[in-house]
N, C-alpha and C positions, 0 to 999 in steps of 0.2 A: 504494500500500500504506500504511505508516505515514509516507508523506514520504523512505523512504529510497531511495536508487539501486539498483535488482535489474536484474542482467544476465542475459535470458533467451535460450532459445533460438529460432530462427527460429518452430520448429514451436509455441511457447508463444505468443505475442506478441500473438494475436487475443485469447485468452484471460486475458493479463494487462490489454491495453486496455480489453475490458469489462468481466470483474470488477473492477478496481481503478482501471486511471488515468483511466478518463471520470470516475468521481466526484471524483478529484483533481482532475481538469480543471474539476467544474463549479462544485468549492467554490473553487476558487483567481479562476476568471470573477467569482463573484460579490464575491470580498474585492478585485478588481482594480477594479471597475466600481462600488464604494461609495468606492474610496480616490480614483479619480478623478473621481467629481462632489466628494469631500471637497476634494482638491484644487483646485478649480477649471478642471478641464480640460474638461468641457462639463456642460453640466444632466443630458446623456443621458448617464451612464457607457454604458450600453450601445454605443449608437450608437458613442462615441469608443474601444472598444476593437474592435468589428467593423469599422472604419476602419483601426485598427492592424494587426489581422491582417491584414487584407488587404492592405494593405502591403506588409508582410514578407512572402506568399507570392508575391505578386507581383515582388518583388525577386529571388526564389529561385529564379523560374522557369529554366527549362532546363537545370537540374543545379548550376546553379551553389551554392559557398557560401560563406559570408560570416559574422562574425564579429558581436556584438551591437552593436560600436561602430561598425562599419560600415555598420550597416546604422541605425543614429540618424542618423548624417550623413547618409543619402542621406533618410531621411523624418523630416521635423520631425513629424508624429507623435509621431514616440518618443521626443524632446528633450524630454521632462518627467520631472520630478521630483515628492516628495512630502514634504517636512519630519515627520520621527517623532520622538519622544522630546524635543520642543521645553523646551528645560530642563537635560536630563537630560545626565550625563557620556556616555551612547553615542548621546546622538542627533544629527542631523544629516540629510540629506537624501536620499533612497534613489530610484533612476533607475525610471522603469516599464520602461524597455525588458527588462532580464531577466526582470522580472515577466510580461509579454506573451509571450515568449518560453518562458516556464513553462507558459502556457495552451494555447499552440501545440503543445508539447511532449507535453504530458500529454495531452491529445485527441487525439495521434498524426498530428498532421499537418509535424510535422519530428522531425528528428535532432539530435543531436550527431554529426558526421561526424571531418573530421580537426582534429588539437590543435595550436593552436600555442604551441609552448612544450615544456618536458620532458615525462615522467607523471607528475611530480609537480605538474604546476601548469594549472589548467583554466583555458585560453581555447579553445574549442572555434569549429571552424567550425561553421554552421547549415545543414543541409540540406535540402529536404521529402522527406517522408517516401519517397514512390511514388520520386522520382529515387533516394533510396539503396538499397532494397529492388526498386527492379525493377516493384511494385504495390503499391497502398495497403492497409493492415492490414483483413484479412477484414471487417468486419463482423459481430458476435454479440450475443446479449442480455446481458443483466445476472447473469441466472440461468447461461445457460451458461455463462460465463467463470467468474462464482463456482465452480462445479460443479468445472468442471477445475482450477480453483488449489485447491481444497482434495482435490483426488485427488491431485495432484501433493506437498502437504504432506504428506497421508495416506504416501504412497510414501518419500517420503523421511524422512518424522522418527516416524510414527504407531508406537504408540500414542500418542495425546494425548487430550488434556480439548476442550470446546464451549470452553473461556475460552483457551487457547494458540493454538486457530485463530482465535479472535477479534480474538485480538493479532495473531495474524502478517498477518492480511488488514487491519488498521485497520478491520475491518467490524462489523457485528452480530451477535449470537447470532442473532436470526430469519432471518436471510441463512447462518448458518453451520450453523441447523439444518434448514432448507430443502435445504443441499446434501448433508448428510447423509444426508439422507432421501431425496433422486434416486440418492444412490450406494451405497442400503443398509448402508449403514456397520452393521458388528458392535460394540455395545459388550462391550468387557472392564473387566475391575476392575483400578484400577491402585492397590492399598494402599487402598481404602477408596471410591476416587473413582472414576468414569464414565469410562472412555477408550473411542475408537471407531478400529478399522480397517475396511482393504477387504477387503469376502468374499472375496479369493481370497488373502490374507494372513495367515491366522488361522492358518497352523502356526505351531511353535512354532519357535524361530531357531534354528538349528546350534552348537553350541559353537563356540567360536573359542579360541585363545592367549591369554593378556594379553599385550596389546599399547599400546606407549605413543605420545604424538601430542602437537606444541608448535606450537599453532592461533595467529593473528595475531589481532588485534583484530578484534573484528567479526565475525568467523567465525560463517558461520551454525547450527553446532552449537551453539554458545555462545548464542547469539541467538534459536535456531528456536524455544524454549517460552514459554512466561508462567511456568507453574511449574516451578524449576528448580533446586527443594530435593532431586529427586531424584541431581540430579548436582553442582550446584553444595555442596552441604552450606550452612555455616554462612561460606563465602568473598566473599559479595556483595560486604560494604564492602570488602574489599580488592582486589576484582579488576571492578568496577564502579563506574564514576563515578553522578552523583549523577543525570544524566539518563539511567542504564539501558543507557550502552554497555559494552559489555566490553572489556576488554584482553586481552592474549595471555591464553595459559592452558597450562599444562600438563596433563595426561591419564595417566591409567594406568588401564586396562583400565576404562571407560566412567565414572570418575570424575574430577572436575578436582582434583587434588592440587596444585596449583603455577600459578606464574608463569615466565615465562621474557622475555630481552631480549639484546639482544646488542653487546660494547660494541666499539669505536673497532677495537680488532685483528682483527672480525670472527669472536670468539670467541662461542658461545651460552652464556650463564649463565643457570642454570637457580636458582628459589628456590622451595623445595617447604614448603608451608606445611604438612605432614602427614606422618609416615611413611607411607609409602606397602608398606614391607613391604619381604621381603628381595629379592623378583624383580624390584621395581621398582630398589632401590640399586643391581641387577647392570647396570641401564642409563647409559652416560654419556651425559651431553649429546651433542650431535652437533654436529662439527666446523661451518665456513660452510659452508649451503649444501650439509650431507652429510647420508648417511643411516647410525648407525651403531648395532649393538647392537639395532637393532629400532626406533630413536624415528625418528619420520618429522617433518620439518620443512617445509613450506613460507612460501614467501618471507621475509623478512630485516627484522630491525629494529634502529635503533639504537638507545639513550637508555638510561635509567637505572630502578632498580628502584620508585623514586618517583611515577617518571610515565611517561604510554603512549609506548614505543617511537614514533619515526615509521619509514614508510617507505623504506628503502634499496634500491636496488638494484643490484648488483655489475655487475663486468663484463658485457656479455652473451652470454660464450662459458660461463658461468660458470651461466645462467638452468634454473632451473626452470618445467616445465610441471605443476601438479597437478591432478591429475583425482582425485574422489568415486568412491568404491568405489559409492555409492548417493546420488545427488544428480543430480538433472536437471546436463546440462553448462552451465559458467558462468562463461568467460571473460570477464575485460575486455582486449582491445589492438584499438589501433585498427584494424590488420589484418583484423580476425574480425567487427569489428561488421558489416561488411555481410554476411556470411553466416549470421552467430546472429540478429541483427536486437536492435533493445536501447530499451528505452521506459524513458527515464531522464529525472531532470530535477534541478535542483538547489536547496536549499535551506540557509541560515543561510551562514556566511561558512568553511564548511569542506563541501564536497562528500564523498558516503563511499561507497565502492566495498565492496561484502561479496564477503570470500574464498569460501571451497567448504567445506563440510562431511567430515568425519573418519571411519573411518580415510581417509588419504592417500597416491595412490599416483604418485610424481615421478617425469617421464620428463625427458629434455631437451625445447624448448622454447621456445613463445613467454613473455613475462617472465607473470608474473600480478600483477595489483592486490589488496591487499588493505589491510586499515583503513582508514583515513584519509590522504589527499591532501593535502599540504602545500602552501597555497595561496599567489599571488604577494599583497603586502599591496596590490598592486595595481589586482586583476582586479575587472570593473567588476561583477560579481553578486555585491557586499559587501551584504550585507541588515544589518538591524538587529537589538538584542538581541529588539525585540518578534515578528522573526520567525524567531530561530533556530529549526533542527530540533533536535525532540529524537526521540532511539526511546526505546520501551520506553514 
């Protein structure tokens, strides 16, 4: 997609690999295989990274899995490096192996299987794909995968614009009006602009209550548009960093009004950057971890109102499971990956899991991932500033 981590369900997975992560896959091949004849690892980048993969799945054979570091030791291969930023205060010498391990990834031919280490901190075992899933990822075109992830946006976020799906796929307008047009998409007027749903979508939505919702970073309500003047208002600088993520956010009846974080005693403070009206005042924050007065919470964050919360998570008799009134299902725990199935891969020196989309409805539960993943200063898929991810 845009380079971010999207946890999908089993029954998506054909359709996310070929609308989105093969071309990941094939741009990342080629920035692998220019930086190793740069580096001097053979004349033929090609040839020396089809060596490499191969490698590694050979290593991986019969279910087994193995960790990036383990798997350099076992094939010099993967015992290279590449000097970036030669000069520069962040530069310094960046491993191919993760990189390899990204192409591998993103083509769908491994996993990230089990973690070692907390959930906060990625050292992922590698698995192939077919051993953790049971069989290898369908096979589909270009067009159809396109086709299904923008029905699938359609469903969950539409009405939208040609330029919000553009965004959320990392794709093109002519890929995004092509699929449009296989799914007869209805245009509606949204204030002046072109929005398109599914023909079978066009009534009009039921009233509902106001109702309020305190989203974690990254949350894909927050995240799901390109234009998001309609809900965000005039809150951008304060509730989006400079590369386009968001931070939590507060909600009252489909507008973000606020911010919220939660400090050291496990208290939710709430900072509303707007009156929000009197029905909104009658709502208090909600206790840890509770639901109270109507504001629905998922998962937990500490830090300060300055900067983005990280992720906490309490006890776990204590865990919330939240599940999207209207959002394809989209856990992360290790548990569930082998039954949702999950085409992920990691990029820049902070991995980032997206919560669920809003309203939210918490049952008890496996824990949920949301925002951002606090990483060990460690872990060896530290990339450089020239290839952090950015969204947005």
């Amino acid at each position: 997609m845009r380079r971010t981590v999207f946890v999908f369900p089993r029954a998506a997975l054909a359709a996310a690999q070929a609308g989105a992560s093969d071309r990941v896959a094939a741009a990342q091949r080629r920035s692998v295989i220019k930086d190793a004849e740069r580096a001097g690892l053979n004349r033929d980048g090609a040839r020396w990274l089809d060596d490499a993969t191969a490698g590694v799945l050979a290593a991986l054979a019969g279910g087994r899995e193995a960790t990036a570091s383990e798997l350099r030791s076992e094939l010099p291969v993967l015992d290279a490096s590449i000097d970036y930023g030669v000069g520069k205060s962040w530069g310094g010498k960046v491993p191919f192996a993760p990189r390899v391990m990204t192409v591998l990834s993103a083509s769908g031919q491994v996993l990230r299987a089990s973690n070692n280490g907390s959930w906060r901190i990625s050292r992922p075992n590698w698995v192939r794909t077919a051993s953790w899933l049971g069989e290898e990822i369908e096979p589909r075109s270009e067009s159809e995968g396109l086709r299904d992830l923008v029905e699938m946006w359609l469903r969950a976020f539409g009405p939208g614009t040609e330029a919000d799906i553009k965004w959320w796929l990392g794709s093109t307008i002519k890929a995004v009006r092509g699929a449009l047009t296989e799914l007869a998409a209805v245009e509606v007027d949204l204030d002046g602009r072109v929005g398109y749903l599914l023909p079978d979508d066009v009534d009009p939505a039921p009233s509902a209550e106001p109702w309020g919702a305190l989203l974690p970073s990254l949350d894909p309500t927050t995240m799901g548009w390109y234009e998001r003047e309609w809900y965000l208002g005039p809150y951008k600088q304060q509730l989006f960093d400079t590369s386009g993520n968001a931070g939590p956010t507060a909600w009252w009846d489909g507008r973000v009004v606020g911010t919220w974080w939660q400090s050291d005693d496990g208290a939710v403070r709430l900072h509303m950057l707007e009156d929000a009206g009197k029905e909104a005042s009658a709502f208090s924050p909600p206790k840890l971890l509770g639901s109270r007065n109507g504001w629905k919470v998922c998962g937990c964050c500490r830090g300060s109102p300055r900067h983005w919360p990280r992720p906490w998570l309490p006890d776990s008799s204590a865990i919330l499971q939240c599940r999207p009134i209207r959002m394809f299902e989209a856990h992360h725990d290790v548990g569930l990956e082998r039954d949702l199935g999950l085409v992920c891969e990691q990029w820049g020196d902070r991995p980032t899991v997206v919560g669920e989309s809003a309203p939210l409805e918490c049952t008890p539960g496996h824990p949920q991932v949301d925002g951002r993943i606090e990483r060990d200063a460690a872990a060896e898929e530290h990339r450089s500033c020239h290839d952090k991810h950015v969204i947005g």
